[in-house]
C-alpha positions as CSV (number, residue, x, y, z in Angstrom):
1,X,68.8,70.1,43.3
2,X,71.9,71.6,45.0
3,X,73.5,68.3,45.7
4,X,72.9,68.0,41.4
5,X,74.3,71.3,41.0
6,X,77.4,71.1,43.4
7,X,78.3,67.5,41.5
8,X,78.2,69.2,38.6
9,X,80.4,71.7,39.5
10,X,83.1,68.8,40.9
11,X,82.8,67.3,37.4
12,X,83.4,70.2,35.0
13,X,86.8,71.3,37.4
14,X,88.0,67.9,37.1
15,X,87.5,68.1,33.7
16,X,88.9,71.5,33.6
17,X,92.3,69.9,35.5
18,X,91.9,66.9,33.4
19,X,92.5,69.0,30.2
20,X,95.2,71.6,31.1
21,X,97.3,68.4,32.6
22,X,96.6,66.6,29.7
23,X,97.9,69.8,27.2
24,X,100.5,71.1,29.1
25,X,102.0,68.1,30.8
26,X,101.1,64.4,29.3
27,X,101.1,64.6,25.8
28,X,104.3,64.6,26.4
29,X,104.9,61.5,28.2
30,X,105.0,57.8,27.0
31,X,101.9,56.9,28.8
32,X,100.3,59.1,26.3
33,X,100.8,57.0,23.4
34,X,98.3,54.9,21.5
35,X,98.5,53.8,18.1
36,X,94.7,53.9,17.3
37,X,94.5,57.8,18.7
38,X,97.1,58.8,16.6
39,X,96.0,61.7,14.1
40,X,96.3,60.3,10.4
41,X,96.1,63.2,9.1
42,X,98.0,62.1,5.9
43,X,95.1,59.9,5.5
44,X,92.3,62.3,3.9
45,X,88.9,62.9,2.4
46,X,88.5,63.3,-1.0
47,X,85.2,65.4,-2.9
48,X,85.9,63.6,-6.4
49,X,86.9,59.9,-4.9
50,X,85.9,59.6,-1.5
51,X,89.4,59.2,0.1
52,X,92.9,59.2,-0.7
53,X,96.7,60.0,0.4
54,X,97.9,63.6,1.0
55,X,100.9,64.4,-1.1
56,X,104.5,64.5,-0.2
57,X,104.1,62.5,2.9
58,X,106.7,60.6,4.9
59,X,105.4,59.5,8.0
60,X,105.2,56.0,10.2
61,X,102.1,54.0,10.0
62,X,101.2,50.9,12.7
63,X,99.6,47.6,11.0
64,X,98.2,44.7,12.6
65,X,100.0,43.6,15.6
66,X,103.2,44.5,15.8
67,X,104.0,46.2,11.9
68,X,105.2,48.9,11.1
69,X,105.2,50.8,7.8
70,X,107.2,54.4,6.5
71,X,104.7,55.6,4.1
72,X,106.1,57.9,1.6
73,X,104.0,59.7,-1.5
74,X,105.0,61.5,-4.3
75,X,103.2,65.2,-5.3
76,X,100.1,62.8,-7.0
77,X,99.3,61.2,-3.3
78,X,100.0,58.0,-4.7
79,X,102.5,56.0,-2.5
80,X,105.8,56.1,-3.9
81,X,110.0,55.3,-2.7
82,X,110.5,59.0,-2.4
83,X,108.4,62.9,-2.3
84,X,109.2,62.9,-6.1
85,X,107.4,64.7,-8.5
86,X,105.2,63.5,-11.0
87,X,104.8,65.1,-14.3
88,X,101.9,64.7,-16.7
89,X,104.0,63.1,-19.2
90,X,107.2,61.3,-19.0
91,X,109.6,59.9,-22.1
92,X,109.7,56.6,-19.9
93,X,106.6,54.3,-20.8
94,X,104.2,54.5,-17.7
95,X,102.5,51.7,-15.6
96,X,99.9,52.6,-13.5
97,X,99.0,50.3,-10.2
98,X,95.3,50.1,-9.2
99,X,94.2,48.5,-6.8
100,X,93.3,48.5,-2.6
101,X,95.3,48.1,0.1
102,X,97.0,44.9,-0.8
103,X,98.8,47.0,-3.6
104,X,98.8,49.9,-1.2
105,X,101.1,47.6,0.5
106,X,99.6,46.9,4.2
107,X,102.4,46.4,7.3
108,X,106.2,47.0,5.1
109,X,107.8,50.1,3.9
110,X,107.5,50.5,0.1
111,X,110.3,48.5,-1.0
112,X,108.5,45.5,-0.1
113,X,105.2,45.7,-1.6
114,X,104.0,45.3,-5.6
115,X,104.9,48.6,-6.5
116,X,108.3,48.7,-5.0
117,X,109.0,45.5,-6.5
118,X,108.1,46.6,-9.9
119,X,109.4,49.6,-9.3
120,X,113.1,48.3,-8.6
121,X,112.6,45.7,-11.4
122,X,111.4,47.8,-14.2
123,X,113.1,51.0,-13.6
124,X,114.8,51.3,-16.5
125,X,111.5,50.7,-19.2
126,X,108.8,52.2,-16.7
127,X,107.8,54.7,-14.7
128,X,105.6,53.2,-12.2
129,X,103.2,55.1,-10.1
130,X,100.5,53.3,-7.5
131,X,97.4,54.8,-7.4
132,X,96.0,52.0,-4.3
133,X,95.0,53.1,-1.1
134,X,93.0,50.8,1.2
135,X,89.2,50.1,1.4
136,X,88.7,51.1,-2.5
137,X,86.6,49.4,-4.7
138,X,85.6,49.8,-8.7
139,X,84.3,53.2,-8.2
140,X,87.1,54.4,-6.5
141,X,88.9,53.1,-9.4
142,X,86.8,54.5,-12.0
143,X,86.4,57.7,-10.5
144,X,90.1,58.5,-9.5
145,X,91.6,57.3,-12.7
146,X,88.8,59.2,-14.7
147,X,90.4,62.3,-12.8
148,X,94.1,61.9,-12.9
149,X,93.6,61.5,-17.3
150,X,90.9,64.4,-17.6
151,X,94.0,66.3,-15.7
152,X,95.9,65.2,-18.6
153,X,98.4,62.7,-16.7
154,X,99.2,59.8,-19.6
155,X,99.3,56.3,-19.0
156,X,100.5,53.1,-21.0
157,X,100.1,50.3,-19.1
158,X,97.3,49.7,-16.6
159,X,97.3,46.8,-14.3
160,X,93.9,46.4,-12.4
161,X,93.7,44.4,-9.3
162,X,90.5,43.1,-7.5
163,X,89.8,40.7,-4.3
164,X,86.7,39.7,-2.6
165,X,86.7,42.5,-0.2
166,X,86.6,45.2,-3.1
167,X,82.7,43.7,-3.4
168,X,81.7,44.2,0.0
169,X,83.5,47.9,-0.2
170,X,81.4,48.8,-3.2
171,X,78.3,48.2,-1.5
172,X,79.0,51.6,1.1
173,X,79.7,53.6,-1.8
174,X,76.5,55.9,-2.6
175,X,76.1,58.9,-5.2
176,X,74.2,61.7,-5.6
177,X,72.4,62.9,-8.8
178,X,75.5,64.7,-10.5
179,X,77.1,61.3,-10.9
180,X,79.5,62.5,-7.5
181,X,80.8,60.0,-4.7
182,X,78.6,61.1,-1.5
183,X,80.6,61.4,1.9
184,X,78.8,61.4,5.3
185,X,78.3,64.3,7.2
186,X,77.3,62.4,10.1
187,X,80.0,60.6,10.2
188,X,82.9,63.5,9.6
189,X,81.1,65.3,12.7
190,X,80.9,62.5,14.9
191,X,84.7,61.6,14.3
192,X,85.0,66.0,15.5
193,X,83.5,65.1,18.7
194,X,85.1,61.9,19.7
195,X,88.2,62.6,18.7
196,X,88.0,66.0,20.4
197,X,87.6,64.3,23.6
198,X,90.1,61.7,22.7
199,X,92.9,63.8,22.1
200,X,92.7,66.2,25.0
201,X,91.7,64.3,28.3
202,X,93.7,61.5,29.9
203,X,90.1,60.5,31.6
204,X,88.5,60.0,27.8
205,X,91.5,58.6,26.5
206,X,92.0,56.2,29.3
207,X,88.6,54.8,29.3
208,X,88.5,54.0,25.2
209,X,91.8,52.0,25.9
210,X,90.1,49.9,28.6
211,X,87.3,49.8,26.4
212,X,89.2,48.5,23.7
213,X,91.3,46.1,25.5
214,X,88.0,44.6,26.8
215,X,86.6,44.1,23.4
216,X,89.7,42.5,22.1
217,X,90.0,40.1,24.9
218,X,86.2,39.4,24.7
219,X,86.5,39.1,20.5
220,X,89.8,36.2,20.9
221,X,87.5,34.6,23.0
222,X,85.0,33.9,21.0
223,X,87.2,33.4,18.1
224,X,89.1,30.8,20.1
225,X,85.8,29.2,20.6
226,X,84.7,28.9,17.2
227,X,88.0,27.7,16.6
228,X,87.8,25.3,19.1
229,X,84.4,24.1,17.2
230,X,85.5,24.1,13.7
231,X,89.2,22.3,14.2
232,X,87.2,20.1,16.9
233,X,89.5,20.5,20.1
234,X,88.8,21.5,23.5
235,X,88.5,25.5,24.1
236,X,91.8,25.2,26.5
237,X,94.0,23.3,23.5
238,X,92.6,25.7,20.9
239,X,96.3,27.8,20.2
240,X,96.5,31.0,19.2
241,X,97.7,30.0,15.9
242,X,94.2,28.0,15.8
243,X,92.1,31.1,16.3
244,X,94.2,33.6,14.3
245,X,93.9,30.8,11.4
246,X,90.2,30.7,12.0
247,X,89.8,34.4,12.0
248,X,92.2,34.8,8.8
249,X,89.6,31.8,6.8
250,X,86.1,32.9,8.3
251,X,86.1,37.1,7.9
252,X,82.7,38.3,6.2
253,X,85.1,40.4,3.7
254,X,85.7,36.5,1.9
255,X,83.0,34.5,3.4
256,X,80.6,35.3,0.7
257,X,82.7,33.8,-2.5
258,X,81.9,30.4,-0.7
259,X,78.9,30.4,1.3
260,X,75.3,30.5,-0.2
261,X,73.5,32.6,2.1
262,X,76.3,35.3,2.5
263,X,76.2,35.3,-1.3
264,X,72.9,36.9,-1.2
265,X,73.6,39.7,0.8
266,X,76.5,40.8,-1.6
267,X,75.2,40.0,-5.2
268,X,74.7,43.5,-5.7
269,X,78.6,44.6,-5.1
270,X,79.4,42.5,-7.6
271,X,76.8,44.3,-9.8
272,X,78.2,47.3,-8.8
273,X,81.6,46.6,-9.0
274,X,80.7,45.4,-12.6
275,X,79.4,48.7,-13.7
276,X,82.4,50.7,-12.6
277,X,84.9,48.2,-13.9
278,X,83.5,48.5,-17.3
279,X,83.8,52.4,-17.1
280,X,87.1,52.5,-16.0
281,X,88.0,49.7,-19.2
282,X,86.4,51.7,-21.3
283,X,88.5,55.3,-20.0
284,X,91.5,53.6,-20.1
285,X,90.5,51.9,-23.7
286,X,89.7,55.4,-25.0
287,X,92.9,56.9,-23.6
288,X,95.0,53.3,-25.4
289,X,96.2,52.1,-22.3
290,X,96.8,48.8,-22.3
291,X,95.2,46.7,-19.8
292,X,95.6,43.7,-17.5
293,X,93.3,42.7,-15.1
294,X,94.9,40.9,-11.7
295,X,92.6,38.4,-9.6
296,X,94.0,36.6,-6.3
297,X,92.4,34.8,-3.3
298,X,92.3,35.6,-0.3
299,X,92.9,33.0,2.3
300,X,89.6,31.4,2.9
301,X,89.7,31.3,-1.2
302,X,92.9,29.3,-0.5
303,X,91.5,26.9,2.3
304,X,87.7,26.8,0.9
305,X,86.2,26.6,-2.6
306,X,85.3,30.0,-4.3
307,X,82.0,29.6,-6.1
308,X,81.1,33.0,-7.0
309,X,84.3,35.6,-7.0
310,X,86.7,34.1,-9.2
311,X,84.5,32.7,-11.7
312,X,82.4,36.0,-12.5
313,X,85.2,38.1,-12.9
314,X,87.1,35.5,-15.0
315,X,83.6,35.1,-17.5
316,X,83.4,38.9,-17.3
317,X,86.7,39.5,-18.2
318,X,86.3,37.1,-21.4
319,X,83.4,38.5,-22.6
320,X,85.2,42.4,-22.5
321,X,88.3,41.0,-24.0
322,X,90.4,42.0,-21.7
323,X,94.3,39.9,-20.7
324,X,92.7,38.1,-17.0
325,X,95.8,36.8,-14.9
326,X,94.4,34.6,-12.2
327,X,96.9,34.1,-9.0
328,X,94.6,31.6,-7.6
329,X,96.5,28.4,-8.8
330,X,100.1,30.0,-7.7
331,X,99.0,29.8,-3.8
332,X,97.5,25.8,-3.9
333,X,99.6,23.5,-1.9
334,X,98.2,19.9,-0.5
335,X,98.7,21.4,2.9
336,X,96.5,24.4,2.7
337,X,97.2,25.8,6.2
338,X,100.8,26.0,5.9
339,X,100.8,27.9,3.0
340,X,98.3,30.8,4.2
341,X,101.0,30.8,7.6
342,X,103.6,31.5,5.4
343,X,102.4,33.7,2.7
344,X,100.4,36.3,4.4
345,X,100.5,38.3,8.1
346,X,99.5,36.0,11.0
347,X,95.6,37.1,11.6
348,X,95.4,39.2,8.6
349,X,94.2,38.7,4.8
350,X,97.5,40.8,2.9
351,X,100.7,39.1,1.9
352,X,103.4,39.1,4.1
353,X,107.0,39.4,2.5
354,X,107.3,35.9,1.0
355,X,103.5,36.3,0.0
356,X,104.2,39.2,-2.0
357,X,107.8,37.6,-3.7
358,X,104.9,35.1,-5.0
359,X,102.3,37.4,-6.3
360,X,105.6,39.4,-7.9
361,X,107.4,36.6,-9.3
362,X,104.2,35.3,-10.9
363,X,103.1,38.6,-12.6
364,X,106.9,39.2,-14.0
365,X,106.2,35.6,-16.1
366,X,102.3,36.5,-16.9
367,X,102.2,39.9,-17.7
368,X,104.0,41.4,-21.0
369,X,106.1,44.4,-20.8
């Protein structure tokens, strides 16, 4: 019992050492540093929506592998060229952006994305505010717009855009019996704890990194053995490219539009998604904002067939008369691999530059202003 006590005792002063070094001296230091620790503070919790952007932000946000992002909002939240602010009614015709994080604009400072482009392009007829954030889905939508207009911002032009993933995100979103977006308790006070211990000893901080680093290695692995399997090579002349491309074409998030028993498990996001699209048509109808409705594939859409996505939401979208621009014939090329390298981030499922010059170029001759 002794011996249990004195260990004790040895732990909580090198955890007491641990901590004051880490505060006082550290933090301070390079060897500090780690993207996935840092506090994103601009990146908040919301009781009407779920989640959103904190206004007036300019900060520096890490994507992917090596990307980096300045991320700027206006007073709104919604991500924007500059901390402007945004009145409730303009003389400038308005076009609202709604949509996830491919709109958000994943890995490229604003100027880059959709709604920089339009921005810089249509500055003169609209104003154009973005309302995406990643990992929405039609709730999101439905609820967030709902909010902004009962605040009595005013809107002409709405342009809605949905991908595979925005099914899938739907299916976490639960209510309660006041018709309000539930967020997890559990959750918030689990992320208190870890991130407690993350922030403020080296010991903590230095074991998640190993942890992580581990996992990664362990994950490329096995995708470079699937790889391996699916492009039929051996394990040692599977290339990176080959398991990045594999990763980027075989992600659960897209597997479902094309594949019979993932289908299954993700019917009901698209009944979901289906019941909150045609409340926020119907808010937006009320409110005579004009409306057009943006699908595009993702790149296992691109490389496989998609059986259930596309064709749902281009049916539903007849049947609610509403102006469907599909993107799905702009990214088809004979040599399907190629394309997906160069139009979206190596390993990932968002546009890169020249990716998003194509979505861009191919709204500005399908969409009306």
């Amino acid at each position: 019992m002794k011996k249990i006590i004195r260990f004790t005792k040895y732990i909580i002063l090198i955890l007491l050492i641990d901590f004051l070094l880490s505060n006082l001296v550290l933090k301070k230091k390079k060897i500090w540093e780690y993207d996935k620790l840092i506090d994103h503070y601009w990146r908040v919790t919301s009781q009407i929506y779920h989640h959103d952007l904190l206004p007036n932000v300019n900060v520096v946000e890490s994507w992917g592998f090596n990307l980096k992002k300045k991320l700027i909002t206006n007073s709104l939240g919604f991500r924007d060229s500059s901390n402007k602010k945004i009145d409730k009614k303009t003389e400038k015709k308005r076009l609202l952006l709604i949509g996830d994080s491919a709109i958000e604009g994943a890995g490229y400072d604003y100027e880059f994305t959709i709604g920089g482009l339009f921005q810089k392009t249509l500055k003169d007829q609209y104003e154009v505010l973005n309302s995406a954030v990643a990992s929405y889905s039609p709730s999101i939508y439905y609820k967030k717009i709902n909010h902004f207009i009962e605040l009595g911002y005013k809107f002409d032009k709405a342009i809605i855009f949905l991908d595979p993933s925005d099914i899938i995100d739907e299916l976490f979103i639960e209510w309660d019996d006041q018709n309000n977006i539930l967020l997890s308790p559990e959750d918030i006070e689990k992320d208190i704890v870890s991130n407690f211990l993350f922030n403020n000893f080296f010991v903590f901080r230095s074991l998640l990194r190993l942890s992580d680093g581990t996992e990664n290695l362990k994950n490329f692995y096995k995708l470079k053995y699937k790889a391996s399997k699916k492009f039929e090579k051996s394990f040692f002349e599977t290339t990176l490219e080959d398991a990045l491309f594999y990763r980027m074409t075989h992600v659960d998030r897209s597997l479902w539009t094309y594949d019979d028993n993932q289908f299954t498990n993700y019917k009901e996001g698209l009944l979901k998604s289906k019941k909150y699209l045609d409340k926020l048509i119907k808010v937006l109808r009320d409110n005579n904002v004009e409306i057009d409705f943006v699908l595009y594939p993702h790149p296992s859409q691109i490389f496989y067939e998609d059986k259930y996505h596309h064709s749902y939401w281009v049916e539903w979208a007849e049947q609610n008369n509403i102006n469907l621009i599909s993107l799905y014939e702009n990214f088809f090329s004979e040599n399907k691999r190629q394309l997906i390298l160069d139009t979206f981030i190596f390993g990932d499922l968002h546009w890169n530059k020249k990716g998003t010059n194509v979505v861009f170029d191919n709204l500005m001759k399908k969409i009306k202003f």
